[in-house]
N, C-alpha and C positions, 0 to 999 in steps of 0.2 A: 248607317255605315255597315256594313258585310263585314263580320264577323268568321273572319277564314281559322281561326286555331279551338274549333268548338272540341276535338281531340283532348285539345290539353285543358281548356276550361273545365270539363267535365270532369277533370282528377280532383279539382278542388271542392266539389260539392259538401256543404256539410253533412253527417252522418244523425242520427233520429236516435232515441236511446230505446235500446230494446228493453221490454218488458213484458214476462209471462210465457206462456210457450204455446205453442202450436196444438190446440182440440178441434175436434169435429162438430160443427154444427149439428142440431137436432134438427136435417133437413125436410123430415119427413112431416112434422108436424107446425116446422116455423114458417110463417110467413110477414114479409120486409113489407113496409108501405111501397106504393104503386105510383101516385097521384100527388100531387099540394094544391091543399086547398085553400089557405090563406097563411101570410105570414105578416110577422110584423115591420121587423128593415131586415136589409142586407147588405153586408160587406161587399167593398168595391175589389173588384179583381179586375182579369183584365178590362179593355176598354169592349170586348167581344168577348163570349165564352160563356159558361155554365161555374164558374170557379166564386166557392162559398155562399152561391145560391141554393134558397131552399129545395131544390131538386134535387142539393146533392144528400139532403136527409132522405130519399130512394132507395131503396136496394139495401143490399149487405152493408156491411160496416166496410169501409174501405181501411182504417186502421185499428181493426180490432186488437191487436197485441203492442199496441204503441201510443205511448201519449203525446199529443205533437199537435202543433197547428198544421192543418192539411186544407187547400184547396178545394178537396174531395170533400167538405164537409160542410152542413148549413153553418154559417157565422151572422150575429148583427151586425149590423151597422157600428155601432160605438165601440172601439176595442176592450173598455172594460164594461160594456151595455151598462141599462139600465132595468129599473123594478119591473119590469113586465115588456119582458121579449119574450116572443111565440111565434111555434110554426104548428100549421094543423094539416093531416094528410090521411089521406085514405088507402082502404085496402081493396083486392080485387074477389075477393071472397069473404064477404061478412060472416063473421066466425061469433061466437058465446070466447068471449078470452080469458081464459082462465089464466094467462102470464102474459104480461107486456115487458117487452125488451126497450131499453132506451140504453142506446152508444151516445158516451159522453166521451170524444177525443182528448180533451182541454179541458182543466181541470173540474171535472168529474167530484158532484156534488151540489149545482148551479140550482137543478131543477127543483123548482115550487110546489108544481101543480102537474099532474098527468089528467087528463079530462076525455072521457069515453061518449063517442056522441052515437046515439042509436039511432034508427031508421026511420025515428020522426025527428033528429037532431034534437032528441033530450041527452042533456047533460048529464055524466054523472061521475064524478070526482073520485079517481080512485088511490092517487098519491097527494099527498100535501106534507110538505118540509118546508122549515125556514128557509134552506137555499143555502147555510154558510156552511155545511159541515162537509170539508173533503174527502172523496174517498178515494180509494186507492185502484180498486177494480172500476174499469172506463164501463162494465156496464150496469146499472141500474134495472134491478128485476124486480115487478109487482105483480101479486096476485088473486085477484076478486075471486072473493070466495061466493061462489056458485051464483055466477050470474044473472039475471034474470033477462037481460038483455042483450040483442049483438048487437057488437060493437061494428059499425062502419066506420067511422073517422076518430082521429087522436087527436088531441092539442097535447102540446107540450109546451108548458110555461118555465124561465128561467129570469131566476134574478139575476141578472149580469153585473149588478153593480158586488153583489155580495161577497165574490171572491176575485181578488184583483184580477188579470190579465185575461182577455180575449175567453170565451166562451163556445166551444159548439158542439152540434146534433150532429151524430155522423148517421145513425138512422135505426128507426121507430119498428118494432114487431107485434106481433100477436101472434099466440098459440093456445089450444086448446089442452095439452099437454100440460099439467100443473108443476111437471119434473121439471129444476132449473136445465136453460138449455145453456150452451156454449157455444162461442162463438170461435172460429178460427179459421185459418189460412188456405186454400185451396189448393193443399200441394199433390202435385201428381201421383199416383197410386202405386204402391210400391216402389215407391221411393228408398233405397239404401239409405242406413243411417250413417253410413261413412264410405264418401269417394275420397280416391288419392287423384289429388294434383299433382301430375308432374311439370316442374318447371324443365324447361325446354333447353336448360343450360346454356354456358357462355358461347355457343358459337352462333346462338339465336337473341340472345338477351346479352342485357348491359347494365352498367349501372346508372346510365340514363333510362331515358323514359321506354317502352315497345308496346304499343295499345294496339286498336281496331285488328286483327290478324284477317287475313282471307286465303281461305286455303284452297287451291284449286281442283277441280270434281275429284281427277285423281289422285288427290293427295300428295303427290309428290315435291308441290313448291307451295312453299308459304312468303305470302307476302304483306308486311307488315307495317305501318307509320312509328320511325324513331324520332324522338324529341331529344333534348340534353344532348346533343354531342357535336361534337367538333368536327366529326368528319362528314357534317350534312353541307350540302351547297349552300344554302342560305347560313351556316353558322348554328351554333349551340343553340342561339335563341330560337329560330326555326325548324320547322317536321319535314324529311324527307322519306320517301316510301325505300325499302328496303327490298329484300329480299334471299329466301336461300331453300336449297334443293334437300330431297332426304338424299341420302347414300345408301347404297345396298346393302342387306347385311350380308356377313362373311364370316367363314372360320366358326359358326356356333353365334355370333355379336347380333343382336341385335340393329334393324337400321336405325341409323342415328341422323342430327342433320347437321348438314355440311356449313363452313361460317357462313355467317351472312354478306350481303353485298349490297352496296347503294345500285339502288336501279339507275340511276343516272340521267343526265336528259335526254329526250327535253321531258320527261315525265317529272323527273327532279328539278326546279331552280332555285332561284334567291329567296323566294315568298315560301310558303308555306304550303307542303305537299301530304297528300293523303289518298290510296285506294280504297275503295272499297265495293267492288262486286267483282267478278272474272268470269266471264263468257265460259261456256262447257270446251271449246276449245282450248283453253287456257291461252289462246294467243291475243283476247278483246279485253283491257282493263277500262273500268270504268271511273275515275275519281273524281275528286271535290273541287269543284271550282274550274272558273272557265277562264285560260290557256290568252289571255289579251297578246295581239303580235307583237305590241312593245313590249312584252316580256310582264307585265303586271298581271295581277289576277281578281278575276270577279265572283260574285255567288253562281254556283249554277255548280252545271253536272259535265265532264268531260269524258271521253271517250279518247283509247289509244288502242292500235293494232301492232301486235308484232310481226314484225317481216326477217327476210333472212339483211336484213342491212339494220334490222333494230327496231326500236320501238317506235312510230308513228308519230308526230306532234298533235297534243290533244286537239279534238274537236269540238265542241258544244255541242252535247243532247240538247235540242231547244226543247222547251215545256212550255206550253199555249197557259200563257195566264199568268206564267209565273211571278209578273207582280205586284197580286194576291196576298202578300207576305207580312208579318208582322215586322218590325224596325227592327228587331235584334236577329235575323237573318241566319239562324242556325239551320247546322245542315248535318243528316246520316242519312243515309240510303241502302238499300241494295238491289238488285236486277236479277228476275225471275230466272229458272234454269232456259225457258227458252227465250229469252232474251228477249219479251213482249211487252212485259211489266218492270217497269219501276217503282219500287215501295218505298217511299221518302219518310221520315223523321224531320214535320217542321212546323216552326208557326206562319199559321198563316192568318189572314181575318175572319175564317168561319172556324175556326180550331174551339175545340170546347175549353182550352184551357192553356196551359202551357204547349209545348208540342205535342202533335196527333201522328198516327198514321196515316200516308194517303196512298193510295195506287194510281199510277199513269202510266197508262196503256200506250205501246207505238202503235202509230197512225202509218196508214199505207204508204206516204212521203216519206217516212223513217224521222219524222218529228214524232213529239211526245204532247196526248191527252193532256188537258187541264188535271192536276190532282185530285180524285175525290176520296173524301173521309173513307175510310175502312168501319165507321160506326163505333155505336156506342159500348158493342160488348169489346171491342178488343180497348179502344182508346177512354182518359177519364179526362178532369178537368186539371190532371197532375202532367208530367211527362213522360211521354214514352219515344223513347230512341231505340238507337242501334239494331235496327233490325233487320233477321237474315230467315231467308226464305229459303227452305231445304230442296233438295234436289227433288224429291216428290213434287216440288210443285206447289203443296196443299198445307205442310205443317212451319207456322212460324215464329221464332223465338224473339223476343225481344226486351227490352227493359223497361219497368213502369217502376215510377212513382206515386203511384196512383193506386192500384189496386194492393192487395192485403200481402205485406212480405215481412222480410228478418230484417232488412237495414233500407238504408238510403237508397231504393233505387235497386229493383229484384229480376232476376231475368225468368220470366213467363215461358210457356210457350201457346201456342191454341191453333186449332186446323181448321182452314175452309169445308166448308159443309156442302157445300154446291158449286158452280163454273164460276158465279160471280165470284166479285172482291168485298161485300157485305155481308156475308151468311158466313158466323165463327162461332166456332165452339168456344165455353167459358173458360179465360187465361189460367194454367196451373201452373202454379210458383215449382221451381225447381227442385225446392228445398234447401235446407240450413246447410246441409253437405257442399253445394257450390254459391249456394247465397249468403254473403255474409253482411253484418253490420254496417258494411259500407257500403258503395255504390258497384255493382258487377255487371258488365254487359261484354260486347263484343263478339256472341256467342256464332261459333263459324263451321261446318261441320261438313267431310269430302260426301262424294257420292254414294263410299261403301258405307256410311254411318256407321262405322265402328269408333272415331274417336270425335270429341272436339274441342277446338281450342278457344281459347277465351284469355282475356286481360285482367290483371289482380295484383294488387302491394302486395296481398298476406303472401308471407315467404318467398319477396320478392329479393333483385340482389343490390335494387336500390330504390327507384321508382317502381312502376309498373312493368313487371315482366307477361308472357306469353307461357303458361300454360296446357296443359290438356288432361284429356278424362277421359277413361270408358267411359258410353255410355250407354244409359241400363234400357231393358226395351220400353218401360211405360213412355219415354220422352222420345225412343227412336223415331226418326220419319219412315214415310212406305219404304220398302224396300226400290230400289232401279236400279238400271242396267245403262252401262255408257258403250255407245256403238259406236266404232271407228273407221276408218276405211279409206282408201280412194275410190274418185271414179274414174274408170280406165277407158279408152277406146278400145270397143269389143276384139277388133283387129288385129290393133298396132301396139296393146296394150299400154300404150303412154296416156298418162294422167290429162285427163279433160275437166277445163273451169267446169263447174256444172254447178243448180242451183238441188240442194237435196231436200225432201220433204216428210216427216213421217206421219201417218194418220193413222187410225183406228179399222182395223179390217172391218168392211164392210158398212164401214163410215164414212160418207164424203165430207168430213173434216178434218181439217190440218191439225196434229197435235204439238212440231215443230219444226221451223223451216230455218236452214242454214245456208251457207255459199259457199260452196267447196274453189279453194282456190290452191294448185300444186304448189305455187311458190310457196306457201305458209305454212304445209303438211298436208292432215289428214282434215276432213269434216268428221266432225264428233257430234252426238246427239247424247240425251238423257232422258230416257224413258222410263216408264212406271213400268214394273213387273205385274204379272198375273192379267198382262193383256196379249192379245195378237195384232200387230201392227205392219202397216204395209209401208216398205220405204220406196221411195221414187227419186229418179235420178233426171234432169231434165236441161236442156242445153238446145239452141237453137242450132237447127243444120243436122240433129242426131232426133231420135226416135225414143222418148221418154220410157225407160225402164224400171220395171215394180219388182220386187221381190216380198215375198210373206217373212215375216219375224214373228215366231210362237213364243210369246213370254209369258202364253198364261199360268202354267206350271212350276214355274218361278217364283221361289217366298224368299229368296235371299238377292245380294249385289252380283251383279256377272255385267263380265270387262267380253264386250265383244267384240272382231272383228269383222268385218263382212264388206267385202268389196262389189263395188256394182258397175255394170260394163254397160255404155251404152254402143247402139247400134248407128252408125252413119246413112244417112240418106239417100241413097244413092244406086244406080242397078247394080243386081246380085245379089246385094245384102239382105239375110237374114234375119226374123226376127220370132224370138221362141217366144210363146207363151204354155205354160205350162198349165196342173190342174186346176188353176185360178179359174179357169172357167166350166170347169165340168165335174163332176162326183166320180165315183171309178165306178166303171158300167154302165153309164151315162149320157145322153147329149142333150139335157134340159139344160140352158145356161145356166150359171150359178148367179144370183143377184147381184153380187161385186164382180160379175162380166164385163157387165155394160160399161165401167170407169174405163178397161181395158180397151174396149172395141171402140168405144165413142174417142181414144187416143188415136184408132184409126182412122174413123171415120175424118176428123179434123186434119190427119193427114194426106187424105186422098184430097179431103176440099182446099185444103192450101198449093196441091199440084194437082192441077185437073186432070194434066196428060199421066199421071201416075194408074200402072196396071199393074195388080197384086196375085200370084199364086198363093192359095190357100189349100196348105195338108195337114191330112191328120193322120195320128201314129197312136196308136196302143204299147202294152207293156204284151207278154207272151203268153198272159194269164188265160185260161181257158182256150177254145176252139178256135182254128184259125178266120173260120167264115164268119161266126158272131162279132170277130172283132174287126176283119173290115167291115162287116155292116154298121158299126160302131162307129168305124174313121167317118166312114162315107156318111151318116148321119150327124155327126160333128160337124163337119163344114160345110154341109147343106144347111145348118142352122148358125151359122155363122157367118156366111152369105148372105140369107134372107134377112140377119140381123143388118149388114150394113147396106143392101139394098132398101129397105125397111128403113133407114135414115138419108135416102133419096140418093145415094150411090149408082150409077147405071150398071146393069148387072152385065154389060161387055168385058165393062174394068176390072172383073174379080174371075178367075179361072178357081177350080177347084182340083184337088187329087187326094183319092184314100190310101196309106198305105197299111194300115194294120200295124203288124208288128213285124213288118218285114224291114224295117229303119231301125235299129235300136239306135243310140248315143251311148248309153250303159248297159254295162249288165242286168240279167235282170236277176240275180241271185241275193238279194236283199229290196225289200221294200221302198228303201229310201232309192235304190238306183230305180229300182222300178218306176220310181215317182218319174224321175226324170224322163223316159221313156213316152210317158203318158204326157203328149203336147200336141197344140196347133202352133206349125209356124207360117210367119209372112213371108214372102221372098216379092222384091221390088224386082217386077218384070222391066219397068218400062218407066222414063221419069218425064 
C-alpha cells in the first residue's frame, strides 16, 4: 500500500540519547578494518540490504557518541546472543599495533577476547575479560606492548549472553600510535558554535504543522507542505502545499514575507499534497505523488507548470523500473538545477538498508532513468532522505541516520567529485548549531546561497515550523549566476517560442537546456561561476544565435539579464557574427568557429537555392590598408571554410569593408568589439 503522508510520518521518529561530545579522530595514524573475514551469525534486517551484517563492523564507527541499536552496526543473530559470537576482519595495511580500537554501540563491555592474527594466521590474544562488566565509554582501547608481530586480521569475541539485550561491533582499528585516539563526528570545518534560527513568523508558520520548505532560485517565493489545519482541501487531517512571496523592503524595514496562501488546485486536493523541487524558472513544480484522473493519488512523481490561466494539472514523471520498490513505498526527492536529474529518497530492493539515495537521469523522450544508487560513501544501511541538491549542481545536503551525528537523524552535506552521480566526497555533519537531538532535515537553499531554510519543533509555535539561517562559507555551494531573458525576433523585436542552450565555451557540450515560452515569461538558466559559456537561441524558420557569457571572473551570485534576438530566414536578413571567430589582428579561425559556420553550412544544405554575401569589417585600430587586407582575408577564409564542407563556391559571394562600416563607436574597447565582425546577408532563398 503507498504510503502518501511520509511528511508527517517522519515528525514522529524516535530521538537516540545523546552522549559525549564531538572530538576529532587521530586520523593520521588510525586505520578502520577493510574486509570480513569470517563471522559467526547475524541479525536479520531487511529481507535485502547490508543492515546489521558484519560489513557494517567496516569503516568508522557510524555512532561513535551514542548508544543505540543501529542498523549500521555488526549484530548476532540471538538478540541477547550467546557465549561465543565473533566477527574477524582485516586491514588494508598490515601495521605492528600498538592500539586496537573496538566500538561497542550497545552495551559496551560484551567483549571476551580481542585475538591478533599475523601473516602466518598465528594467534595471539591481546584482550581477555569475563564479558559482564559494563562500561560506559562505547569504545574499548588495547595496547601490546611492543609487538613483535603485524597484525593483519582481528577477531573479536563477545559473550552476548552476559549482559542482557542485543549486542554490537560498530567497528575494529589499529594504530601504531600508542596515544589514546578519539573518536568523533565529521563536522564541517569551521563550523560556528552558535547559528541563529530565525523562525519565519506568523505569516509563514502556524501552529499546525509547516515542513519540506522549497525556496525558488531567486528566493523570492517559498513554498511549503502544511499539515494540521483546517483551511487545507482535504481537511486538518490531510497536507496541502502552500505558499508565500517576500515583500520588499521599505522605509529602513527589512524584507519580510507576505501571508501565506494555499496554492490551490488542482496542485491541492482531497488526498494528500506535497512539493518538493521548482524548475530555475520558478514556474515547473515538481511534487509527490501521481495526479489519478478520478481525483485519487498514486506513488510516483508529478510535475505542474504555471501559465498565465494558472497552474497546469499534474503530470507523471514516469521512472523505467519504478517497481523496484520495497512495500513501504516512501518517497523525498529533489530535481537537479538543470532539470536532468532526479535524486530520490527511497527504498527500493537493491537499497543497502533502510532508504538510499538514487539518481535518475531524463532520457531524450522526457521519461526518467531506472534509479541508480548514489553508492556507498554518501548512502548507509540507516536512512537517508530529504535531499536538496544546490544550485551549483555538485553540493548536496541531506539527512542520514546512518552516519555519525548529534540526534535522530543529522543533515550532512558532501559534493560530486566528477560529472558522474557516484564519485562523493565524505558526508560532514552540520554541526550541533543546526543539528539537534532530534530529527532535522528539509534543508533548502536560493541560488545566491546566502540563506537556508529548514523544518524544526525547537522554538516552534506549535508543530514544526520553517526556519532559516546564514550560512557560513565551509557548507556554502559554488557560487552561480541566474540568467534571464527573452528571446526576441531581431526585427520585430516580439518574443519568439525558442529552445535556449547553455554550454561551455569552446565545448561542444550542453551544460543546460530550457524552452523559452512568451506566454510563461522569461527562460532562466543557472550557471556555475568562474566559467565562460556560450548561450544559444534556436527556433525552426530563424537562424540559431550564440552569444559569449564570461563568468570566469566571478566568485560571488550575479542575477543576469541578457536578451538574445534571433534572425529570420528569409532574403535581406542579416546575420552578425562577431569575434567568435577571429583573435584581433587576425584571420586564423578560432577553434569554436567551426560550431558557428557548420550552423551555416546546415543552413545552406537545408535550402540548396540559398546564396550568401560574406563581409568583413574591422574596428579603426591601426592603418587603413592593413585592415582591409584583414577584412579581405577573413572571408577568403571563411569561404574556403564552407566550400571545404562541400558548399558550391557560386553560392557564397564575398566583400571586405575594413573599417569603413562601423555599427559603434570605436572610442572604447568594448564598442570596438562590436565593430570587429563577419556578417551573412541571405541573397537569394
Amino acid at each position: 500500500m503507498c504510503t502518501q503522508r511520509l511528511l508527517t510520518l517522519i515528525g514522529g521518529l524516535l530521538s537516540l540519547t545523546l552522549s559525549g561530545s564531538a572530538q576529532t579522530a587521530n586520523r593520521g595514524t588510525l586505520q578502520w578494518a577493510s574486509r570480513v573475514v569470517g563471522v559467526s551469525s547475524e541479525k536479520k534486517g531487511e529481507t535485502t540490504g547490508d543492515q546489521f551484517k558484519a560489513s557494517q563492523a567496516l569503516g568508522r564507527p557510524n555512532k561513535p557518541l551514542q548508544l543505540g541499536t543501529t542498523p549500521c552496526a555488526w549484530a548476532p543473530f540471538y538478540p541477547d546472543g550467546t557465549t561465543d559470537e565473533w566477527v574477524q576482519v582485516g586491514f588494508d595495511k598490515p601495521i605492528r599495533a600498538r592500539q586496537i580500537v573496538v566500538a561497542e554501540n550497545i552495551n559496551p563491555g560484551a567483549v571476551v577476547r580481542v585475538i591478533v592474527l599475523d601473516e602466518n594466521k598465528q594467534e595471539h590474544v591481546v584482550y581477555q575479560n569475563a564479558g559482564n562488566q559494563p562500561r560506559q565509554d562505547p569504545l574499548l582501547r588495547i595496547f601490546p606492548t611492543n609487538p613483535t608481530y603485524v597484525c593483519h586480521q582481528i577477531k573479536v569475541v563477545i559473550n552476548g549472553a552476559a549482559l542482557k539485550g542485543m549486542n554490537q561491533i560498530d567497528a575494529i582499528g589499529i594504530s601504531e600510535d600508542p596515544s589514546p585516539v578519539s573518536v568523533g563526528i565529521n563536522v564541517s570545518a569551521n563550523t560556528p558554535k552558535e547559528i541563529q534560527k530565525e523562525n519565519l513568523g506568523k505569516t509563514v508558520n502556524s501552529p499546525g504543522q509547516e515542513v519540506a520548505p522549497v525556496i525558488s532560485p531567486d528566493g523570492r517565493t517559498l513554498y511549503f507542505t502544511r499539515g494540521l489545519n483546517k483551511a487545507n482541501i482535504g481537511g486538518a487531517e490531510h497536507q496541502d502545499v502552500w505558499y508565500a512571496t517576500l515583500a520588499s523592503a521599505s522605509s529602513g524595514n527589512p524584507a519580510s514575507w507576505n501571508e501565506a496562501i494555499n496554492i490551490g488546485s488542482p496542485i491541492n486536493n482531497a488526498g494528500d499534497n506535497a512539493i518538493s523541487g521548482m524548475a530555475p524558472d520558478g514556474r515547473t513544480a515538481y511534487l509527490i505523488n501521481v495526479y489519478q484522473p478520478n481525483g485519487s493519488m498514486s506513488f510516483g512523481i508529478s510535475r505542474s507548470i504555471r501559465t498565465k490561466a494558472g497552474w497546469s494539472q499534474p503530470v507523471e514523471c514516469k521512472i523505467a523500473n519504478n517497481y523496484n520498490l520495497h512495500e513501504e513505498n516512501q518517497l523525498e526527492f529533489c530535481v537537479s538545477p538543470d532539470g536532468q536529474a532526479i535524486i530520490l529518497a527511497v527504498q527500493r530492493k537493491d537499497t543497502r538498508g533502510n532508504r538510499d539515495l538514487y539518481v535518475s537521469l531524463q532520457l531524450p523522450d522526457k521519461t526518467w532513468a531506472e534509479p541508480v544508487s548514489l553508492g556507498g560513501v554518501v548512502n548507509t544501511a540507516d536512512a537517508e532522505s530529504s535531499p536538496f541538491l544546490a544550485a551549483d549542481g555538485r553540493t548536496l545536503y541531506f539527512t542520514s541516520m546512518g552516519h555519525p551525528g548529534f540526534g535522530n537523524g543529522d543533515i550532512f552535506v558532501s559534493r560530486r567529485l566528477d560529472d558522474s552521480w557516484g564519485n562523493w566526497s565524505e558526508p560532514e555533519n552540520l554541526g550541533p548549531a543546526i543539528n539537534t537531538p532530534e530529527w532535522d532535515g528539509y534543508f533548502t537553499i536560493p541560488a545566491s546561497g546566502d540563506f537556508a531554510y529548514l523544518s524544526s519543533r525547537a522554538g516552534s509555535m506549535g508543530e514544526d515550523d520553517i526556519f532559516r539561517l546564514k550560512l557560513y562559507p565551509a557548507i556554502k555551494p559554488d557560487p552561480v549566476a541566474i540568467v534571464s531573458g527573452q528571446v526576441l525576433d531581431a526585427q520585430s523585436k516580439k518574443p519568439v517560442a525558442s529552445e535556449v542552450i547553455s554550454g561551455i565555451f569552446n565545448e561542444n557540450k550542453a551544460v543546460s537546456k530550457v524552452d523559452y515560452n512568451p506566454e510563461t515569461g522569461e527562460y532562466k538558466l543557472i550557471l556555475p561561476t568562474q566559467k565562460t559559456y556560450n548561450l544559444t537561441a534556436s527556433r525552426e524558420g530563424y537562424f540559431p544565435t550564440t552569444e559569449t557569457l564570461d563568468l570566469s571572473k566571478d566568485k560571488r551570485f550575479r542575477d543576469i539579464r541578457r536578451n538574445l534576438y534571433l534572425v529570420k530566414i528569409e532574403p535581406g536578413q542579416k546575420i552578425i557574427m562577431r569575434d567568435v571567430l577571429f583573435q584581433q589582428s587576425e584571420f586564423a579561425l578560432l577553434p569554436g568557429a567551426s560550431v558557428e559556420l557548420d550552423r551555416v553550412v546546415a543552413m545552406l544544405e537545408k535550402y540548396p537555392a540559398m546564396e550568401l554575401l560574406v563581409e568583413g569589417h574591422t574596428d579603426n585600430q591601426g592603418d587603413w590598408e592593413p585592415n582591409m587586407k584583414l577584412s579581405q582575408d577573413r572571408v577568403r577564409v571563411v569561404k574556403e571554410y564552407l566550400t571545404g564542407k562541400g558548399i558550391v563556391e557560386s553560392r557564397i559571394q564575398t566583400k571586405a569593408w575594413g573599417p569603413s562600416k562601423p555599427i559603434a563607436s570605436n572610442e572604447t574597447e568594448e564598442k570596438r568589439k562590436q565593430n570587429r565582425r563577419v556578417e551573412f546577408t541571405i541573397l537569394k532563398l
